[in-house]
C-alpha positions in Angstrom: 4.9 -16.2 -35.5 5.7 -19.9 -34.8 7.7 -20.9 -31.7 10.8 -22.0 -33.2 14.6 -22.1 -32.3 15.5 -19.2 -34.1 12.5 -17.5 -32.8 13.9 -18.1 -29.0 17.1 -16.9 -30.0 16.6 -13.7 -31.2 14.7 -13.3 -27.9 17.8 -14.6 -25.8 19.9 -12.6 -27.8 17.2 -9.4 -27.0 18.1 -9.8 -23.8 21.8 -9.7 -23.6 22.9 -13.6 -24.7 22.2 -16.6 -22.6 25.7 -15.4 -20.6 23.3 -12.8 -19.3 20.9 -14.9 -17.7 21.3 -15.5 -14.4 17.6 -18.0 -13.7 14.8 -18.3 -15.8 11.4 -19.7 -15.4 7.6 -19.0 -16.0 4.5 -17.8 -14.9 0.9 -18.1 -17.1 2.0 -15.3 -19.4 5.3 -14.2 -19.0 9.1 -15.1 -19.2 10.9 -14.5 -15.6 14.1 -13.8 -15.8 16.7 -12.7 -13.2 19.3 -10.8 -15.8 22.9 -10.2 -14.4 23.4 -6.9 -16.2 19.2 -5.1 -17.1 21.0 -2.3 -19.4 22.2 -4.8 -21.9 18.6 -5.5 -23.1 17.8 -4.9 -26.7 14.3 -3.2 -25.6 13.9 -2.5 -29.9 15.0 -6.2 -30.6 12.2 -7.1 -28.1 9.8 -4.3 -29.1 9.7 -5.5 -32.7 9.5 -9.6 -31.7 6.4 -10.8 -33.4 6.1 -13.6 -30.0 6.7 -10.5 -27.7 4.0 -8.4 -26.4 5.7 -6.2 -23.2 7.9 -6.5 -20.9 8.9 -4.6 -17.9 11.0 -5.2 -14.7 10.0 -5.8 -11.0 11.0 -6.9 -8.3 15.0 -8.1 -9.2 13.1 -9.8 -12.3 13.0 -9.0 -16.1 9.9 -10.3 -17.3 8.8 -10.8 -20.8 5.1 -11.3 -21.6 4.6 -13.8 -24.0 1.1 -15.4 -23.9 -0.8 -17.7 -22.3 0.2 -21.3 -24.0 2.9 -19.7 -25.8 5.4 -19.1 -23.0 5.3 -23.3 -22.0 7.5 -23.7 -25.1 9.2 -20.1 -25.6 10.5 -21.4 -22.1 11.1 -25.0 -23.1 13.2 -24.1 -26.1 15.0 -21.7 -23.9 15.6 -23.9 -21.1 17.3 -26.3 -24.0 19.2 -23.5 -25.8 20.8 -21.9 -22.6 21.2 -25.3 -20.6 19.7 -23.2 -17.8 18.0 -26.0 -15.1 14.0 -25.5 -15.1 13.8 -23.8 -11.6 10.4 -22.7 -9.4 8.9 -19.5 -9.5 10.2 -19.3 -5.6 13.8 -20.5 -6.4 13.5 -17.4 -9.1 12.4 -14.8 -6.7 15.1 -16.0 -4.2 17.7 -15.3 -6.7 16.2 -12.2 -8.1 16.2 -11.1 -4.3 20.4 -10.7 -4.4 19.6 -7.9 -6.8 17.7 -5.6 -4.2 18.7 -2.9 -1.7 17.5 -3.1 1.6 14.0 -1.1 0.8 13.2 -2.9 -2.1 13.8 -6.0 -0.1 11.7 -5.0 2.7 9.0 -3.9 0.3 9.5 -7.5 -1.4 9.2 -8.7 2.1 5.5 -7.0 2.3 4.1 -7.8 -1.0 5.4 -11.6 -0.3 2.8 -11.3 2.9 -0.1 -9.5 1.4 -0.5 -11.0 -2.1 -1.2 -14.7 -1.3 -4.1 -13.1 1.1 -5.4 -11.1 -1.9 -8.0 -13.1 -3.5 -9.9 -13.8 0.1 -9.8 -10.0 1.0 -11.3 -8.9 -2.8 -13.1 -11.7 -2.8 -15.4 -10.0 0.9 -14.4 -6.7 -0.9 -17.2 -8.2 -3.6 -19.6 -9.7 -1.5 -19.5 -6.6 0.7 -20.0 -4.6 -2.0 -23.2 -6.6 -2.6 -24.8 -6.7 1.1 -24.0 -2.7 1.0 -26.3 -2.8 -2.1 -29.0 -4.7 -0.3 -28.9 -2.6 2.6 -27.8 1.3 2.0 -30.3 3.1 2.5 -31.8 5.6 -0.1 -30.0 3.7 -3.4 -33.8 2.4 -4.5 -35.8 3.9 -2.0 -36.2 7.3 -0.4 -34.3 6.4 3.4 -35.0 3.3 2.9 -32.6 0.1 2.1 -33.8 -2.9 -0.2 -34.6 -4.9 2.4 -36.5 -2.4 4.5 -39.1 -2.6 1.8 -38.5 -6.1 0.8 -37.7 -8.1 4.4 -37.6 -11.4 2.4 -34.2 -10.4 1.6 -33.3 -9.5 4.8 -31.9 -12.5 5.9 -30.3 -13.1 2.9 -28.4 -10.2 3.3 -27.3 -10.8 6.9 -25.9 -14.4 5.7 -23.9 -12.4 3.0 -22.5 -10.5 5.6 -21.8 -12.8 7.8 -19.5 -14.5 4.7 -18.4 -11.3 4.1 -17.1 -10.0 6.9 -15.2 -13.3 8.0 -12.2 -12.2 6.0 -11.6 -9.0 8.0 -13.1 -10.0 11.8 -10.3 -13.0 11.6 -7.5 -11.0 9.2 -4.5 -11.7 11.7 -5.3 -15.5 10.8 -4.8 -14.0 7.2 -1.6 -12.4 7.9 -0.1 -14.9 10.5 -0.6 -18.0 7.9 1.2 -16.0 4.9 3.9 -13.7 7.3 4.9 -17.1 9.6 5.2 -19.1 6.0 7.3 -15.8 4.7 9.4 -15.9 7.4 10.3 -19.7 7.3 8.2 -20.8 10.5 5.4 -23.4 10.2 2.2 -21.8 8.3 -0.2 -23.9 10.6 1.3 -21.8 14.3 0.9 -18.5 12.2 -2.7 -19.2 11.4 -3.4 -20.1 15.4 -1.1 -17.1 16.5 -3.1 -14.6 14.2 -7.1 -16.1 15.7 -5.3 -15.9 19.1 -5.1 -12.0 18.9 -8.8 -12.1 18.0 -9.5 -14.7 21.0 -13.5 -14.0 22.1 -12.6 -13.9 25.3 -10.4 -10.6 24.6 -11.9 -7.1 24.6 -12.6 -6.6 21.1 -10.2 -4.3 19.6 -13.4 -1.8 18.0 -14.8 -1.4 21.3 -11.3 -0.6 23.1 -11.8 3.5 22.8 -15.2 3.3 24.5 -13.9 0.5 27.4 -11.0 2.9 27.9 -13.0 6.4 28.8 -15.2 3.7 31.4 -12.1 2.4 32.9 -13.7 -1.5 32.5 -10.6 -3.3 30.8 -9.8 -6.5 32.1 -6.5 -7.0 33.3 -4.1 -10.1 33.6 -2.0 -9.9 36.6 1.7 -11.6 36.0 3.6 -11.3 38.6 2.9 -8.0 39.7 2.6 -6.8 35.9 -0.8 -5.6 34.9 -1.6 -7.1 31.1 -4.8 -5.6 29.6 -6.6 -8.1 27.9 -7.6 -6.9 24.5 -7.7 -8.1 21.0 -6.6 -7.0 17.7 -9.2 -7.0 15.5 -8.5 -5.3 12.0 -4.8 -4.3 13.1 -1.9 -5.1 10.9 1.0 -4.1 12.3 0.7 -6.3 15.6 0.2 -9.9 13.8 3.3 -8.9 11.7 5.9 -8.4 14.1 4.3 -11.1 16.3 4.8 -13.5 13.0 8.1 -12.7 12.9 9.1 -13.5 16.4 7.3 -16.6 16.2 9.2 -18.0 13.1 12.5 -17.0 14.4 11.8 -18.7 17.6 10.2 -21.5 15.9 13.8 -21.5 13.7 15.8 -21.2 16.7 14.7 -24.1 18.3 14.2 -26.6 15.1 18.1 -26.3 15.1 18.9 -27.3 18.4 16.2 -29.7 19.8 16.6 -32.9 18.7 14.3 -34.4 16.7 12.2 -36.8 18.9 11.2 -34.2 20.9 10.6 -31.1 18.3 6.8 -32.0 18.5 6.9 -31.7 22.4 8.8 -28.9 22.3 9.4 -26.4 19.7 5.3 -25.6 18.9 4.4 -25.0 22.4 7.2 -23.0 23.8 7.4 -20.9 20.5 3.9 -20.4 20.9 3.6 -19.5 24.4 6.7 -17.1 24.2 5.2 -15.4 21.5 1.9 -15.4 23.0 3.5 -13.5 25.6 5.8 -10.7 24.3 2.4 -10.4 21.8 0.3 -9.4 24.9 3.3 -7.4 26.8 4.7 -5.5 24.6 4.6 -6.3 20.8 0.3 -5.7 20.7 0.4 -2.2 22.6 3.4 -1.0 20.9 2.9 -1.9 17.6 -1.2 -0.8 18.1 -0.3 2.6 19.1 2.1 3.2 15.8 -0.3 2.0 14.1 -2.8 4.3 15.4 0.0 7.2 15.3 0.2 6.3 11.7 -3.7 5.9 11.1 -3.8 9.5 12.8 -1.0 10.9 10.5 -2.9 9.6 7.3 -6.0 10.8 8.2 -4.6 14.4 9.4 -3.1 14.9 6.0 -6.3 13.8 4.0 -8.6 15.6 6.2 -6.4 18.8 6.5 -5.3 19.2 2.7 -7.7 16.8 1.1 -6.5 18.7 -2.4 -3.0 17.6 -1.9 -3.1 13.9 -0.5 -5.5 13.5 -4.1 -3.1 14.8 -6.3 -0.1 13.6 -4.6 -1.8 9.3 -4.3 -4.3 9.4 -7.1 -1.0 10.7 -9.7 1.7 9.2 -7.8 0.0 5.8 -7.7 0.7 5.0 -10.8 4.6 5.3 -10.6 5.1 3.7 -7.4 3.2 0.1 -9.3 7.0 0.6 -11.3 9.0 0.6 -8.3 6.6 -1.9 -6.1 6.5 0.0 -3.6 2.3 0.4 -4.3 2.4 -3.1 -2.0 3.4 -1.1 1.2 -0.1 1.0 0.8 -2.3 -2.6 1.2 -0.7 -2.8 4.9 -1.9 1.0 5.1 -5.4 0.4 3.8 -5.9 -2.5 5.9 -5.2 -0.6 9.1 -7.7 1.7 8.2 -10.3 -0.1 7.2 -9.7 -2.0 10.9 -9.1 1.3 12.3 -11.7 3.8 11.1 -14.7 1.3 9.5 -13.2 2.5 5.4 -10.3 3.9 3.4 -9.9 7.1 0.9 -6.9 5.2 -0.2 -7.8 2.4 -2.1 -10.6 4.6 -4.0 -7.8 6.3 -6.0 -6.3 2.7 -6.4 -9.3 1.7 -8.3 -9.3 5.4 -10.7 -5.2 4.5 -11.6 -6.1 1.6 -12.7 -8.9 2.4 -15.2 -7.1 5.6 -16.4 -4.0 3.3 -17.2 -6.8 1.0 -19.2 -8.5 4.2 -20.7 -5.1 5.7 -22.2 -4.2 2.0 -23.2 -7.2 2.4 -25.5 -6.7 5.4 -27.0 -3.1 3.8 -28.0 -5.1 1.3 -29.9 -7.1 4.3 -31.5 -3.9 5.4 -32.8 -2.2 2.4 -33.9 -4.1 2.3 -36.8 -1.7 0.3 -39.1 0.1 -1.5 -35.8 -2.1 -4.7 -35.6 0.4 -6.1 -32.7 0.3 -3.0 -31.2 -3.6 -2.7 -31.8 -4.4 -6.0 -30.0 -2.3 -5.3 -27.2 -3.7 -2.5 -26.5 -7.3 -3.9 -26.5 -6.1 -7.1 -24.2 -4.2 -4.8 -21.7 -7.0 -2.0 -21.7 -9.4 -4.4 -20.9 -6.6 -5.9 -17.8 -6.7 -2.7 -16.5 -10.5 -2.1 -16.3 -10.6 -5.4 -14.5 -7.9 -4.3 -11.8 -4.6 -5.5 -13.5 -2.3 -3.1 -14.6 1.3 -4.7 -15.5 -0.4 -5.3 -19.1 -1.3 -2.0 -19.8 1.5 0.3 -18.0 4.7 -1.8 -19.0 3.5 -3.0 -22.4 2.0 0.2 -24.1 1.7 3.3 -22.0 5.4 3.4 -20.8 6.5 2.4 -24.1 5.0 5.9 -25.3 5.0 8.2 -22.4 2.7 10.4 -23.3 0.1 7.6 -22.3 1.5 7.1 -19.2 1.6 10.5 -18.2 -1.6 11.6 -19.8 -3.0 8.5 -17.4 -1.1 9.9 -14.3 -3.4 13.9 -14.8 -6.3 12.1 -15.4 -6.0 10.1 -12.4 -4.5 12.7 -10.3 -7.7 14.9 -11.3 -10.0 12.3 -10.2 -8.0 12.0 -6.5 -8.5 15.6 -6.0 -12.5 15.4 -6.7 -13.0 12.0 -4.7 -10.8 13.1 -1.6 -12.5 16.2 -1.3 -15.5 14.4 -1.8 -14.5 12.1 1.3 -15.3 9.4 -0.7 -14.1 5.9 1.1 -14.3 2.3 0.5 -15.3 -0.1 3.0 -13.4 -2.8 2.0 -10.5 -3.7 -1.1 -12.2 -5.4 -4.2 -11.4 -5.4 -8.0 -9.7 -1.9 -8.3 -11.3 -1.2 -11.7 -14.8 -0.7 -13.4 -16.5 -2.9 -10.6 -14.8 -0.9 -7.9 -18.1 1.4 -7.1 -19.4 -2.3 -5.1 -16.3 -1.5 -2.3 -17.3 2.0 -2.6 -19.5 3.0 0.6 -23.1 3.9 -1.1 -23.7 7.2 0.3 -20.4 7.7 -1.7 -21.6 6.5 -4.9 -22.3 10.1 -7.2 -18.4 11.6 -6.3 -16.4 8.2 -6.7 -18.9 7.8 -10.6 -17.7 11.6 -11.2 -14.4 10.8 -10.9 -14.9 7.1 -13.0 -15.8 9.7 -15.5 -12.9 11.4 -15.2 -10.7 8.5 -15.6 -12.8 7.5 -18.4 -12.4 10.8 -20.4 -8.9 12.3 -19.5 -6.6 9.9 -20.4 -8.3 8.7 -23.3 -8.6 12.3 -25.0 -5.1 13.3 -23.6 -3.5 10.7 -25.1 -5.2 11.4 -28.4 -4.3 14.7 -28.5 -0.5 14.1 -27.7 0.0 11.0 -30.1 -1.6 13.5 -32.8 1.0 16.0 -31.9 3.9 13.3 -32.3 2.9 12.2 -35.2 2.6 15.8 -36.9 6.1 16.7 -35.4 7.4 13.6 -36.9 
């Protein structure tokens, strides 16, 4: 179907008239909309639009999928129906914002922080992935790695290492530059705020246990007040509050020293009272709840391994609708840093290909649905590659038997691979190239419960599309 007025029209009108739309804009794919009212959507108006191909809401925002190309002039001709301005993705999400409650908000907040740092922490997730191929032992030879038998590659594999592991040794630079920017601070004293928690000259944050039970931590002494001097290495929780102390101090004084002297001023002292209250009393505190909570995941998952996979690997899938899946990065972070791997983010990986395995078997069903058909194959494939959104708000919600047939496969698979222990070493593309995260010893339960992922949902679906379609 051509992009025509008429054509935008019936999709404003789909979504409850231009008096309904509060701010519009546009990503690659999809229409962003903030709506005033969501329950005056036409969701069969917008179901049966030959330009549409999904749409789900997220985050405060009502967001059509269009098509890449497509949505430039779907948006342009809307922009000049509706006489709405042409706004920023940022300017959107701001106003989208006045739409949450406080815990969407805060989980906003989080996925605000974590998301612009994804594609450099997949990104070592991968190359890990590859140096754990070079050097597991017993993958091509009997106890032996790759480059045990084959040294030429040895060096190779410590450069990809090296490149790897940068991403996580120096994470609170990560998480400083994007939570400081978040927050409204200066992205530049975030990034030197999150290295100086992972300063050389501080004990390293691995080794902290070990220096503890030999009494050999080196102290500051100010004024009387004993400071241990250790780093934060792999810790979340410490860099984020830290962040945001800096940018409201940072804030605070931008507003009331005058101009001439902000340079002089408002970097160093926000810097130095940060650096401070990080070292005194943000760092410990915020390092011991996150080691309470470190503790607490790893109880459950260790204690009742059966429930902690059914409850993540089915529940996964649910909390991507409400957002609140962004929280769980924070949590798999902190245990990578903490205990050298996650069980989480292995579970992330089977959602995701279950969601792309029942959006396939959709396709197998819509035989005489070409529109239906081709979204299916597009958004499958999505999913296999680690993006869901596609397949989960497009196809399998629209027929919930997908979507739940996804959710038992994938809560199968989390019982097999948590009782396995399986856990990866790192976040990458949480789909079919997830086993390269995976740690190798790990390998045979985490392909089991690929398997799984592969086969449940797809034959589940099947069998409860069949059912409809006889009841009908």
């Amino acid at each position: 179907m051509a992009v025509n007025r008429t054509s935008v029209e019936q999709i404003i009108e789909a979504v409850g008239g231009k008096e309904n739309i509060s701010a519009a804009t546009h990503c690659v794919t999809r229409l962003r909309l903030v709506l005033h009212d969501e329950k005056k959507v036409n969701e069969e108006a917008l179901n049966n639009h030959d330009l549409v191909k999904g749409f789900f809401s997220t985050n405060g925002q009502f967001q059509v999928v269009i098509g890449q190309g497509t949505v430039d002039k779907v948006y342009k001709e809307m922009v000049t129906i509706t006489g709405i301005g042409e706004l920023s993705k940022e300017e959107v999400k701001n106003e989208a914002a006045k739409n949450l409650n406080p815990l969407q908000r805060a989980i906003k907040t989080l996925a605000d922080i974590f998301i612009p740092i994804l594609p450099a922490i997949v990104t070592a997730g991968l190359l890990m992935g590859i140096n754990n191929i070079l050097t597991g032992a017993g993958i091509f030879y009997d106890n032996k790695s790759l480059v045990d038998v084959h040294t030429q590659w040895k060096d190779l594999a410590s450069m990809i290492n090296l490149i790897s592991n940068t991403a996580f040794v120096f994470l609170p630079g990560l998480i400083g530059w994007s939570a400081v920017n978040r927050f409204g601070g200066s992205p530049l004293l975030g990034i030197v705020l999150g290295l100086m928690l992972v300063h050389p000259d501080l004990l390293n944050a691995w080794g902290y246990g070990e220096a503890l039970q030999k009494g050999n931590i080196d102290t500051w002494n100010l004024f009387g007040l004993e400071v241990e001097k250790v780093g934060y290495q792999g810790q979340v929780l410490p860099v984020l509050v830290a962040s945001l102390v800096l940018a409201k101090i940072e804030l605070f004084l931008r507003k009331r020293i005058p101009d001439g002297f902000q340079l002089l001023v408002v970097a160093p002292v926000a810097l130095l009272v940060t650096g401070f209250l990080a070292f005194i009393a943000i760092g410990p505190v915020t390092f011991a709840m996150g080691n309470v909570i470190t503790a607490g995941v790893v109880w459950l998952f260790e204690t009742a391994p059966f429930i902690g996979g059914i409850i993540y690997g089915g529940l996964y899938a649910p909390l991507v609708i409400t957002g609140m899946h962004h929280t769980f990065l924070a949590v798999d972070l902190q245990l990578i840093g903490s205990i050298g791997g996650t069980f989480l983010w292995p579970m992330v990986a089977l959602s995701n290909i279950a969601q792309g395995s029942a959006a396939f078997a959709m396709m197998t069903l819509a035989k005489n649905d070409e529109k239906l058909r081709g979204l299916s194959l597009t958004s499958g494939v999505s999913a296999w590659l680690g993006i869901t959104e596609p397949a989960m708000f497009g196809v399998n919600l629209r027929y919930r038997f997908a979507f739940i047939s996804a959710i038992i496969g994938s809560a199968i698979a989390g019982v097999i691979v948590t009782m396995s222990g399986v856990k990866a070493a790192s976040i990458g593309v949480g789909g079919i190239p997830a086993p390269l995260s995976i740690l190798p010893s790990d390998w045979g339960a985490f392909l089991i419960g690929m398997a799984i992922v592969v086969v449940v949902p797809f034959v589940l679906t099947l069998l409860f599309g069949t059912l409809q379609k006889k009841k009908a």
